[in-house]
Each structure stands twice: as structure tokens, then as C-alpha cells.
KEDOGU-407002 format. One line per field, with one value per residue (C-alpha): y, x, z; residue number from 1; residue in three letters. Coordinates in steps of 0.02 Angstrom, whole numbers, padded with zeros to 5 digits. Example, Ala and Ser with C-alpha at 12.3 -4.5 7.8 and 13.67 -1.06 7.14 Angstrom:
residues 2
y	c(-00225 | -00053)
x	c(00615 | 00684)
z	c(00390 | 00357)
num	c(1 | 2)
residuo	c(ALA | SER)
This chain:
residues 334
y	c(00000 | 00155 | 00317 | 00423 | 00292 | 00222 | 00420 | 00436 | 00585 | 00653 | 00721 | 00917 | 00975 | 01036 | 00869 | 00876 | 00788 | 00832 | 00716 | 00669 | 00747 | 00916 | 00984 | 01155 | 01316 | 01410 | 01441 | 01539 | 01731 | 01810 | 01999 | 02028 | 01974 | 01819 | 01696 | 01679 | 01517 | 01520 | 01469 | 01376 | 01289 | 01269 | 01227 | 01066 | 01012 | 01013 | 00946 | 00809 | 00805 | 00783 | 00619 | 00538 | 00550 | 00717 | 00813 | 00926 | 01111 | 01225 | 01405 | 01588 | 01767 | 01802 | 01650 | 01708 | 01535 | 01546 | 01599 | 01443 | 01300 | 01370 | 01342 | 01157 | 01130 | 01193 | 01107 | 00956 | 00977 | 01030 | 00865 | 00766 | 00689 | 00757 | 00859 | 01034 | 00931 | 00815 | 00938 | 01025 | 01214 | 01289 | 01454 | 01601 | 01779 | 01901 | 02000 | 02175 | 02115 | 02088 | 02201 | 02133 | 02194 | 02179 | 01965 | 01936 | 02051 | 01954 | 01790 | 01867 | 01918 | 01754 | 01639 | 01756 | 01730 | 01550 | 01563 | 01469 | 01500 | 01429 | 01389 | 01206 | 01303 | 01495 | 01509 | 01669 | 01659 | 01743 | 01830 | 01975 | 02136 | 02251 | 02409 | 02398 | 02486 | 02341 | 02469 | 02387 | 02418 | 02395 | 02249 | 02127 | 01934 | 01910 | 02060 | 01989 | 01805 | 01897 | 01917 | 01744 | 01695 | 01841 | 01749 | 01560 | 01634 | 01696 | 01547 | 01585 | 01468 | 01283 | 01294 | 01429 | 01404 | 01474 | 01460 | 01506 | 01531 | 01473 | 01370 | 01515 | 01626 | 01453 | 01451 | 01611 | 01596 | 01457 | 01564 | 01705 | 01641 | 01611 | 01471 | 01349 | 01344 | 01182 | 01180 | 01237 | 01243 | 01251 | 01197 | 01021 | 00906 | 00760 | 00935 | 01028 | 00905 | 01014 | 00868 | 00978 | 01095 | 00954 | 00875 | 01009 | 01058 | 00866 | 00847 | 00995 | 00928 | 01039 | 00966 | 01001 | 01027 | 01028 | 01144 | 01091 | 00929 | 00864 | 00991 | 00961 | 00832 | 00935 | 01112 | 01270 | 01451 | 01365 | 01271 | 01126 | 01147 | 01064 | 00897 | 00718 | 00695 | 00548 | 00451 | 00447 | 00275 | 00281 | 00311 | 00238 | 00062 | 00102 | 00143 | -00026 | -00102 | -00049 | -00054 | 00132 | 00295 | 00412 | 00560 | 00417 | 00380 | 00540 | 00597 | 00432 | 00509 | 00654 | 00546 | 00417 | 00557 | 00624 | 00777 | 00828 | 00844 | 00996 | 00922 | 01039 | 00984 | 01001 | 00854 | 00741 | 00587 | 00655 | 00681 | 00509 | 00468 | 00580 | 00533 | 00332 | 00326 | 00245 | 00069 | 00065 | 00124 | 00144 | 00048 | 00143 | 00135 | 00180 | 00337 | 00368 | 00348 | 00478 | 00582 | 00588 | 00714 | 00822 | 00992 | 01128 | 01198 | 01298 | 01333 | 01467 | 01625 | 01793 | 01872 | 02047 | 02055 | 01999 | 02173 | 02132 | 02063 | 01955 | 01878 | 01668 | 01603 | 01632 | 01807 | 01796 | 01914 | 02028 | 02005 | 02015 | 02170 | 02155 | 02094 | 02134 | 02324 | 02320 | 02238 | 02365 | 02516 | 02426 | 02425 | 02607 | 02682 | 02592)
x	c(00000 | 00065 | 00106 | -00043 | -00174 | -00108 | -00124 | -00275 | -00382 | -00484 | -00674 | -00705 | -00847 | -00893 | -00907 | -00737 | -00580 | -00417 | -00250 | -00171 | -00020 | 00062 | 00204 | 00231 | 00326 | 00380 | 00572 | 00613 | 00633 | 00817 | 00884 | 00830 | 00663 | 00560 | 00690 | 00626 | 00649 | 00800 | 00829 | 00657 | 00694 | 00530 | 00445 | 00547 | 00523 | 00330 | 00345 | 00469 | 00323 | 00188 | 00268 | 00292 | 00095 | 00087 | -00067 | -00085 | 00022 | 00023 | 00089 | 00039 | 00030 | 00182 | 00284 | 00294 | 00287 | 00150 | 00187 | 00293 | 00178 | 00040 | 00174 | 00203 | 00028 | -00021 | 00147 | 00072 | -00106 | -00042 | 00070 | -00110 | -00012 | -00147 | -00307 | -00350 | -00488 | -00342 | -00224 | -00281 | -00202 | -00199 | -00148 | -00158 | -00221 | -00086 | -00124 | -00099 | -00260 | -00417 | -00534 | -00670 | -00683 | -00506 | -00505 | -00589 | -00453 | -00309 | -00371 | -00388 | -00212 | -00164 | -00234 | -00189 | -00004 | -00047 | -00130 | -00271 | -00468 | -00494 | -00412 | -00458 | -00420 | -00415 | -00330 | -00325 | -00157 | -00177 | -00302 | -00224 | -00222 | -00105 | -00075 | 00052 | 00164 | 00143 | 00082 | -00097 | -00278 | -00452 | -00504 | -00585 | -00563 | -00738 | -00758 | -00597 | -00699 | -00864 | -00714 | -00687 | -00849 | -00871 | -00735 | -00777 | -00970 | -00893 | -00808 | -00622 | -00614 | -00680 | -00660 | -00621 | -00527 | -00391 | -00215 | -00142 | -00294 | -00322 | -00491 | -00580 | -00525 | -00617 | -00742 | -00827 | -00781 | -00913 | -01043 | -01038 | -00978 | -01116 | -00990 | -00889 | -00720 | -00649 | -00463 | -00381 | -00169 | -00086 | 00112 | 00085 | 00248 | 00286 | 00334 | 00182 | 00031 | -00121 | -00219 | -00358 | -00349 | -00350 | -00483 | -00612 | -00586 | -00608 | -00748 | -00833 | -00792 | -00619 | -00482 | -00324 | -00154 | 00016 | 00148 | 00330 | 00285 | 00487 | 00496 | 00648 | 00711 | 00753 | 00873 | 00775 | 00853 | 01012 | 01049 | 00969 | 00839 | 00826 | 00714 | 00681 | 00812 | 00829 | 00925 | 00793 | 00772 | 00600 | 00563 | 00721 | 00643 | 00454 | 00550 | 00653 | 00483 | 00417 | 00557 | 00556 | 00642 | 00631 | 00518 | 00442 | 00337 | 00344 | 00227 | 00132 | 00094 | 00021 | -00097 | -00129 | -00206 | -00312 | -00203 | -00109 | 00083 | 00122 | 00315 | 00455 | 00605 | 00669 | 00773 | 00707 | 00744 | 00666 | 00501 | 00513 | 00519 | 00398 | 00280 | 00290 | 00189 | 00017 | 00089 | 00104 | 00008 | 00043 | -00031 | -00125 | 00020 | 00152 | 00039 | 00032 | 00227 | 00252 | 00137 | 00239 | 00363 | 00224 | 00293 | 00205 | 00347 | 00313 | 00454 | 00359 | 00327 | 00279 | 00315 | 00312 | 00133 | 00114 | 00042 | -00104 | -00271 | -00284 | -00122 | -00184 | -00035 | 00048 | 00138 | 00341 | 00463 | 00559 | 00479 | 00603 | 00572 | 00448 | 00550 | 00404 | 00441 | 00645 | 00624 | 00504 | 00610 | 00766 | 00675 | 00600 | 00766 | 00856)
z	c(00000 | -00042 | 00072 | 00005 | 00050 | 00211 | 00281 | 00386 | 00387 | 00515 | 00456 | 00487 | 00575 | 00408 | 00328 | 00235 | 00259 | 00322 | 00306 | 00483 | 00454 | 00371 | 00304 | 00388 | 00296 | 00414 | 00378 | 00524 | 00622 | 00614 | 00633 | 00441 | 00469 | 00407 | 00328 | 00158 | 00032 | -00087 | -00270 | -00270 | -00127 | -00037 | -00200 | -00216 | -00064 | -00090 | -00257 | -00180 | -00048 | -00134 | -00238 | -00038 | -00031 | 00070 | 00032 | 00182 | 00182 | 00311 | 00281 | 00335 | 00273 | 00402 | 00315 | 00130 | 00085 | -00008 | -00170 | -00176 | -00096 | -00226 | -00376 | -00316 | -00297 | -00461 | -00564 | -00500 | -00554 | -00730 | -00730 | -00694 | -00521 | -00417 | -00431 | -00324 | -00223 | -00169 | -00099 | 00089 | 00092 | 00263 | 00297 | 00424 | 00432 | 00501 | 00658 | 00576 | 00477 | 00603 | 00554 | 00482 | 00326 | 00296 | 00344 | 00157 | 00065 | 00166 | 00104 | -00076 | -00078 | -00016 | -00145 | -00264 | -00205 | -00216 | -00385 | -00301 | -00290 | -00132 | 00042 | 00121 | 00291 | 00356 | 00529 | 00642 | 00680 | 00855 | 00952 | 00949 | 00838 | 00798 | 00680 | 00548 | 00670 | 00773 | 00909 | 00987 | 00922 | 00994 | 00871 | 00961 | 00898 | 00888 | 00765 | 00683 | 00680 | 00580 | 00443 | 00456 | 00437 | 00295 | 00202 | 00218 | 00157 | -00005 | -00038 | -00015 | 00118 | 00129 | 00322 | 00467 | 00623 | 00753 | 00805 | 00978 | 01053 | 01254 | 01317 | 01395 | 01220 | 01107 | 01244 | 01192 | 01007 | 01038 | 01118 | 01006 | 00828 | 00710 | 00644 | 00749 | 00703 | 00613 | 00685 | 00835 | 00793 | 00945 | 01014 | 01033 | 01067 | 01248 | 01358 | 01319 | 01296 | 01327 | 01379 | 01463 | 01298 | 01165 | 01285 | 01277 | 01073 | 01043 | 01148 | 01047 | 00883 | 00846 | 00767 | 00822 | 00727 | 00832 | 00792 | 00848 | 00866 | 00883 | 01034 | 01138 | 01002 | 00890 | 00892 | 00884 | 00875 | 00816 | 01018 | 01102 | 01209 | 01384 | 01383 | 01314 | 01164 | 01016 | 01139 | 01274 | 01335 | 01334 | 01166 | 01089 | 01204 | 01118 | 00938 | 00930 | 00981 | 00822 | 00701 | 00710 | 00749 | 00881 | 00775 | 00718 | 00871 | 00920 | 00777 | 00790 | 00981 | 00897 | 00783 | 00908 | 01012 | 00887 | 00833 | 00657 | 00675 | 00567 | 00529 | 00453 | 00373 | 00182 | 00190 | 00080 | 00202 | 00342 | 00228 | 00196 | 00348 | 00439 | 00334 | 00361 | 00518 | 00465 | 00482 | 00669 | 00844 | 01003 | 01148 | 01264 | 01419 | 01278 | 01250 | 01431 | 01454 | 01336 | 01431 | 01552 | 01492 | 01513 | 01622 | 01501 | 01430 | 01288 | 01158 | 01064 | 01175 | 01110 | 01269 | 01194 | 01173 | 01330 | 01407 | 01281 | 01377 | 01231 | 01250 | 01263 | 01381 | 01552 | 01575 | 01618 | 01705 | 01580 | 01410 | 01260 | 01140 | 01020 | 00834 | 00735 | 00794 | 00778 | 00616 | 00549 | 00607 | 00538 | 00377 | 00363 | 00401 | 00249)
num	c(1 | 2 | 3 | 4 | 5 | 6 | 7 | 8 | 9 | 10 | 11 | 12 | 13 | 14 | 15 | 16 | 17 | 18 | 19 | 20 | 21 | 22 | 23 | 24 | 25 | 26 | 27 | 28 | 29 | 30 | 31 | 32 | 33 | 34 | 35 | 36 | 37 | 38 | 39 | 40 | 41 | 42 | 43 | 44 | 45 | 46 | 47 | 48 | 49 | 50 | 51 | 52 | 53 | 54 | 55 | 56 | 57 | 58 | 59 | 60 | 61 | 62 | 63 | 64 | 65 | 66 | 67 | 68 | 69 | 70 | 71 | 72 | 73 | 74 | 75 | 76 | 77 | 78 | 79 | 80 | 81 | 82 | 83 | 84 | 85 | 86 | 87 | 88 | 89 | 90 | 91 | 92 | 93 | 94 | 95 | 96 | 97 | 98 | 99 | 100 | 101 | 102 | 103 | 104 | 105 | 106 | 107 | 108 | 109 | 110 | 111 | 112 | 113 | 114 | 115 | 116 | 117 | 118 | 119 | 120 | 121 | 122 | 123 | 124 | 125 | 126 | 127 | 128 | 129 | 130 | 131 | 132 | 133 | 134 | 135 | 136 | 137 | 138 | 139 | 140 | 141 | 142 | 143 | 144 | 145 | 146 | 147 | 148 | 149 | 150 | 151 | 152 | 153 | 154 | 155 | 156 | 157 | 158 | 159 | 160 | 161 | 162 | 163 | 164 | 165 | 166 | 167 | 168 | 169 | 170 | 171 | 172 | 173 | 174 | 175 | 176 | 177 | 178 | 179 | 180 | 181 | 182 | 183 | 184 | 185 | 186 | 187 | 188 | 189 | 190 | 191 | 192 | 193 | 194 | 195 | 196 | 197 | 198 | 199 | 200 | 201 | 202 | 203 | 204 | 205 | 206 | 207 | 208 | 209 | 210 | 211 | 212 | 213 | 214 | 215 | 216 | 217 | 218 | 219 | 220 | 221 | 222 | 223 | 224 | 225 | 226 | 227 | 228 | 229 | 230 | 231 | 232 | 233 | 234 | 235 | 236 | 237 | 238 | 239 | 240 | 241 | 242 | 243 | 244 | 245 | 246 | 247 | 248 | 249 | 250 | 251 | 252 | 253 | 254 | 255 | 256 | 257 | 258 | 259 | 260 | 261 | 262 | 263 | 264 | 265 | 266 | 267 | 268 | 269 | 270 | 271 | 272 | 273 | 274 | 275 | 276 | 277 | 278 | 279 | 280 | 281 | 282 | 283 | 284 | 285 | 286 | 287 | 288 | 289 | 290 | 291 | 292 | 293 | 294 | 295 | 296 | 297 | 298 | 299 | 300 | 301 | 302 | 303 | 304 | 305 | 306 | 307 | 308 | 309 | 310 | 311 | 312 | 313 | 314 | 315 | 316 | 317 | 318 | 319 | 320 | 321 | 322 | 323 | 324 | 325 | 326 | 327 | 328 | 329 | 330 | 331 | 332 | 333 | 334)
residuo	c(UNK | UNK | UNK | UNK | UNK | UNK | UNK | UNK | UNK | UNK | UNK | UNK | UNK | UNK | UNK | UNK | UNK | UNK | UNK | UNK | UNK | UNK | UNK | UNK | UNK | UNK | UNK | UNK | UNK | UNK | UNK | UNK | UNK | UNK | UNK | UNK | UNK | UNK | UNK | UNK | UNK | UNK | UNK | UNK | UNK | UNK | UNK | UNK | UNK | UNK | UNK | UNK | UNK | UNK | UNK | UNK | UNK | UNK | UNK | UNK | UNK | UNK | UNK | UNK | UNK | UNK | UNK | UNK | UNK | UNK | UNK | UNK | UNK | UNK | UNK | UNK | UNK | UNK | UNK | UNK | UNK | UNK | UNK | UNK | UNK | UNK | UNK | UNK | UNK | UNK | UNK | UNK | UNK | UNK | UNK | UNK | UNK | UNK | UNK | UNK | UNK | UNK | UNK | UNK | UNK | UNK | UNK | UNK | UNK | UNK | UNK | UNK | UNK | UNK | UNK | UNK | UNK | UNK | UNK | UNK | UNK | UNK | UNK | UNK | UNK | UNK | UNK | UNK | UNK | UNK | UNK | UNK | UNK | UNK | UNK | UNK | UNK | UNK | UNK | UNK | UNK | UNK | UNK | UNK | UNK | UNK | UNK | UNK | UNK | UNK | UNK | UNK | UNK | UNK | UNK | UNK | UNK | UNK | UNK | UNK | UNK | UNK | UNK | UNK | UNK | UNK | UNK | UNK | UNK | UNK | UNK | UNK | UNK | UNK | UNK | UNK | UNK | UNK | UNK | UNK | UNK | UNK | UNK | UNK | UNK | UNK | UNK | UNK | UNK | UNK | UNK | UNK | UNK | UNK | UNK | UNK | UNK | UNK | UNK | UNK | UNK | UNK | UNK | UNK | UNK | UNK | UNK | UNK | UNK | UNK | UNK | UNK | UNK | UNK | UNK | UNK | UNK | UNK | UNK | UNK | UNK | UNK | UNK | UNK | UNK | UNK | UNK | UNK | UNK | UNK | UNK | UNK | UNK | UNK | UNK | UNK | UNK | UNK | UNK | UNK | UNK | UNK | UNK | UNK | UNK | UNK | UNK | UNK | UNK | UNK | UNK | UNK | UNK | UNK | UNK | UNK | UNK | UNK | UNK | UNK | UNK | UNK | UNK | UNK | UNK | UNK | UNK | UNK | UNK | UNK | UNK | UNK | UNK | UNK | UNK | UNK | UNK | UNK | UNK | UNK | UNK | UNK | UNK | UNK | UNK | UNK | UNK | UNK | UNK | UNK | UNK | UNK | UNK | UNK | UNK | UNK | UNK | UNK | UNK | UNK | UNK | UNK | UNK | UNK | UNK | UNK | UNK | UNK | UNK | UNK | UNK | UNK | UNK | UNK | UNK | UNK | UNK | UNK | UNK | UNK | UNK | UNK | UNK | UNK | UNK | UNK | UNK | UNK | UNK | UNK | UNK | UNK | UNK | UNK)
């Protein structure tokens, strides 16, 4: 059986489908900004992608990725390897964009960067607004949601949904949306396991996508991280069980638990290999072992909007400056 069919996929609360695993695009934050794909580079890798059975590819306004991911898809619909209705596009509205009348012309400029008609998935990337100064604006999420539903009404979108967003923040999304949302995205890897979060969404029909799934396994800013790594002899004893690797059951954790492992890598053997995790399971105390690495330790903290009341996680003693800002000043003075 081949990688594209052995990939489960979870059912939307709209009805439509959504493959159990996806490739993320986010390349990375240095001094200069967003770190942006070179000589084509992103393209291959979804076009390399794509031939391993991946369907599923997550991007953002904020990653300008999409120009790219859009090229692959539609290289590969031209070459008659795959049709639009078999390929699931997610990406994210920006927070300098949550008014609602601007949601709809965000999600127009994206699949126009895409060269697409339609997004599978629209994600608020966070709950909170900004000006394009980066300074703070009134713009409550639920006005920014109305855009959300504006734009899955005209058709840009197949499905809504939200990214970084806490319980009590989905809680009244739920009470006051005229439309549920599809997806919750959220940091989702053995040290940060949400149970109580994932819980709840699941329990009202939200799928949910994790983000840094590797966590501690895996460098991030360029240095190791403290926490479980490949060696572990926990999951190196559950991986040998299994004829597998480390990541390997790692991401199988993820699916195993309901949740979509947004992976990132453009080696083409890790694709391979992230990808080949529909031939196995996990027992329920393997699960449970895993769970125990649990200590909610979150690798991706915006700190700087922390002063926000919309900020979704816990506050922390001397916030770093906000990039967004130094970058943007950086850039008007050259």
C-alpha cells in the first residue's frame, strides 16, 4: 500500500476531510526578518512532498511561503499527479489584519499569491491585533472572527478556524460565533501536551493541529533545548519495539491522540520518513509513558505582546522586545 493511501484523515466538523499529518513552511525569524525560501527551494520540497503521498500544507501570510507552496501545488495539477480537491491548503491571517472587513481582502491576496481560488483552511493566527506599526488596536477577535466567517461565506475558504488561542478565548468563540471553528493549531509536542486543551476542542468537535511537534528533540534558534532527546530510553525502548525511529513515534503520539503533527524539514529523508507513520500504533500505556514528559513547557513564547489582555498564555518576568517592531524600524530607516 502506498504512502498516500495508508495516511488517515480526520473528518471536519464541516463534513470535509483533512489528512493526519502536514508539512509546515515556516522557515524561520532572524535579525533581517522572516527567513525567506532560496533558489526555489521550498517549492521542491513540496513537489518532492507531494510524490511521498503528502497532501496537507500549512503556511501563513507572516511566512511568505505561499507563493511557492501554490506553484508546487499547481505544477502538480498541470502534470495530472494530483487534482486541487486532493491537496488541503492551510494558511493564516496576520495579526496587523483583524478588522473585519479587511479578513476577506487578506485571504484574496493570499490565494492570489498561491494562484489558487480557494483555501481548504483559514486560521486566525492569534487573538491578537495590531497596527502595521505593530503598536496595539481595539479589534476585538470576535469582530476579527465575523471576517472569518465573511470569508468562508464567499467561498475563499472551505473551512475557518484558530491558532494560539487558550480554552476560555475558544470558549466564547463558541458562544458568540455564528460558525464553529474547524481547527484549533496550537504547540503540541511530549513537554507541552495540553491534555485539558485538546480534551475540551475534541470533545466539541475541533480538530487540532500541533505545531513543533519534535519539541525538545530537535534544535530550535540554532541550540538545544533542555528535555527528552533521540536518545531517550523511553522512546528509543518504544521505537526498537516498532522497528522505528525516535520522531517516528513521536509523531505517531500526535496521531494516536487524535491531533495533526504539522512536521518541518526540507530534507528529503526526513520527509520520507515523517511521513511513514500509518503502519504502526501505540498501545494505550506507551501513550501514557510519553505523557509523562508532560511539564508545560512551551518553546514558542511571544512574550512581547504579553501586556495585551488578549495575550492566550501565562505572563513571564522581563519580556524580550517586540521583533516585529525592531524589524520594521530597521527597515524604514534603509
Amino acid at each position: 500500500m502506498g504512502a498516500t493511501s495508508a495516511v488517515l484523515k480526520y473528518k471536519l466538523n464541516n463534513g470535509r476531510d483533512m489528512p493526519a499529518i502536514a508539512l509546515g513552511s515556516y522557515l524561520g525569524f532572524d535579525e533581517q526578518g522572516i527567513v525567506r525560501s532560496s533558489n526555489k527551494q521550498l517549492r521542491d520540497v513540496v513537489l518532492r512532498a507531494i510524490e511521498l503521498g503528502y497532501r496537507h500544507f500549512d503556511s501563513a501570510s507572516l511566512y511568505e511561503t505561499e507563493p511557492e507552496i501554490g506553484e508546487a501545488i499547481r505544477m502538480k495539477i498541470e502534470e495530472g499527479d494530483i487534482s486541487r480537491e486532493d491537496a488541503f491548503i492551510t494558511t493564516k491571517l496576520w495579526v496587523t489584519q483583524h478588522r473585519r472587513e479587511q479578513v476577506p481582502v487578506a485571504l484574496k491576496t493570499s490565494l492570489t499569491k498561491m494562484g489558487l481560488d480557494y483555501a481548504d483552511l483559514y486560521l486566525m493566527h492569534w487573538p491578537i491585533a495590531v497596527n502595521e506599526d505593530y503598536t496595539y488596536n481595539d479589534v476585538d477577535y470576535m469582530e476579527t472572527w465575523k471576517g472569518m466567517e465573511d470569508a468562508q461565506n464567499l467561498g475563499l475558504t472551505k473551512a475557518i478556524g484558530v491558532s494560539n488561542f487558550n480554552q476560555t478565548q475558544l470558549i466564547r468563540l463558541l458562544d458568540e460565533g455564528s460558525v464553529r471553528p474547524a481547527v484549533l493549531q496550537i504547540e503540541n509536542h511530549p513537554q507541552l501536551t495540553e491534555r485539558d486543551l485538546v480534551n475540551f476542542a475534541q470533545k466539541e468537535g475541533i480538530t487540532v493541529m500541533g505545531y513543533s511537534p519534535l519539541g525538545s528533540l530537535v534544535p530550535r534558534y540554532g541550540m538545544q533545548l533542555p528535555g527528552p532527546k533521540m536518545d531517550d530510553p523511553i522512546l528509543v525502548d518504544i521505537a526498537r519495539k516498532y522497528g522505528k525511529t525516535v520522531p517516528q513515534v513521536v509523531l505517531r503520539w500526535l496521531v494516536d491522540r487524535k491531533l495533526v503533527p504539522v512536521t518541518k524539514t526540507v530534507k528529503v529523508k526526513r520527509l520520507k520518513e515523517n511521513i511513514e507513520i500509518f503502519d504502526f500504533s501505540l498501545t494505550a500505556e506507551e501513550i501514557a509513558r510519553i505523557n509523562k514528559f508532560d511539564e508545560h513547557k512551551r518553546f514558542t513564547i511571544p512574550s512581547f505582546w504579553q501586556d495585551n489582555p488578549n495575550y492566550p498564555f501565562e505572563k513571564i518576568e522581563n519580556p524580550v522586545q517586540n521583533p516585529f517592531v525592531a524589524i520594521k524600524s530597521k527597515n524604514l530607516k534603509n
